[in-house]
C-alpha positions in Angstrom: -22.5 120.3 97.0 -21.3 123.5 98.7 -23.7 125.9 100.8 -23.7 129.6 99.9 -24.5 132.0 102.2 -26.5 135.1 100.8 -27.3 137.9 102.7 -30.4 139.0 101.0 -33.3 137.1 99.3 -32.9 139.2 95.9 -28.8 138.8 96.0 -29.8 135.2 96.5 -32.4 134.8 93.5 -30.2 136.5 90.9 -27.3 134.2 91.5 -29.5 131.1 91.0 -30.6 132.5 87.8 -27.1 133.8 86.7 -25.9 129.9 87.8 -28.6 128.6 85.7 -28.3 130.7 82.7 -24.9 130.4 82.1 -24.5 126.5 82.5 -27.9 125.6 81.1 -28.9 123.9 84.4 -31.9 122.6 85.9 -33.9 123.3 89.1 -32.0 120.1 90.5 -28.5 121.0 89.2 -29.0 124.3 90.6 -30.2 123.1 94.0 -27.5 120.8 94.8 -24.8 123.3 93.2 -26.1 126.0 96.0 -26.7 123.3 98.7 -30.4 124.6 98.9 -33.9 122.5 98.0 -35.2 122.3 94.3 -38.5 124.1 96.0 -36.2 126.7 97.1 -34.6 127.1 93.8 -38.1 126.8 91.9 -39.6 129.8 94.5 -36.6 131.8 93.9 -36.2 132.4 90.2 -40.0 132.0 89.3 -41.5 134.1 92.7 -38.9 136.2 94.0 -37.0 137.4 91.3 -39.8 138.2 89.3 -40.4 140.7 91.6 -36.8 142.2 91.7 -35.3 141.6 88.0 -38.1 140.8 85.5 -36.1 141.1 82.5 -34.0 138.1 84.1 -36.6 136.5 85.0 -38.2 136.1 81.8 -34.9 134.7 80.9 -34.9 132.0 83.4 -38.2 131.3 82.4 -37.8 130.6 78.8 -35.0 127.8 80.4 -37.7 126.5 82.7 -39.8 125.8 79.9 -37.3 124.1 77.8 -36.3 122.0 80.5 -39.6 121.1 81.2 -40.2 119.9 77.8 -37.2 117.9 77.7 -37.5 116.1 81.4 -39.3 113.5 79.8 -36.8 112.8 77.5 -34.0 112.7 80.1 -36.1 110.4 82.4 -36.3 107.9 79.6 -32.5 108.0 79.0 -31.4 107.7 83.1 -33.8 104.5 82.9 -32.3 103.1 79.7 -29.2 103.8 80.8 -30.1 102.0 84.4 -31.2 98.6 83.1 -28.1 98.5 80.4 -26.1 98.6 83.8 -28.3 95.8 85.0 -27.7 93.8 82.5 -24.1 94.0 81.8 -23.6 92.7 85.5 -26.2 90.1 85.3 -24.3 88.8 82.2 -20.5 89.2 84.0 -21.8 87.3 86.6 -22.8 84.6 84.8 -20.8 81.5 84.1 
């Protein structure tokens, strides 16, 4: 994680966006890649900037809504993924 500093709020928002747009990244990815919070991130590209760049806000919008859709797919995968790793060290532990 590495903190940016950003002199304005607008400067700030279209980085974020530019970040996410370009490496398909989430609100979390995003926030610990700027060393800010995912309510920060979230505020940013769906408040702020849609006040400053609207055309790239839509654009981060349409990502937002794709991610959205897929979370619950990605949270079923981290917790499959979680109790295969449970197992295989219950099993090399045992005798």
């Amino acid at each position: 994680m590495r903190k940016i500093n950003f002199g304005r709020a607008e400067e700030r928002c279209e980085q974020i966006a530019l970040y996410m747009l370009e490496n398909n990244a989430t609100v979390r990815k995003a926030a610990s890649m700027f060393g800010i919070s995912k309510s920060t991130v979230h505020k940013d590209v769906t408040g702020t900037l849609k006040k400053y760049n609207y055309r790239l806000y839509l654009e981060v919008k349409e990502l937002l809504d794709v991610n959205k859709s897929e979370r619950h797919v990605r949270g079923g995968e981290a917790t499959r993924k979680k109790y295969s790793e449970i197992k295989m060290k219950t099993k090399q532990t045992l005798p």
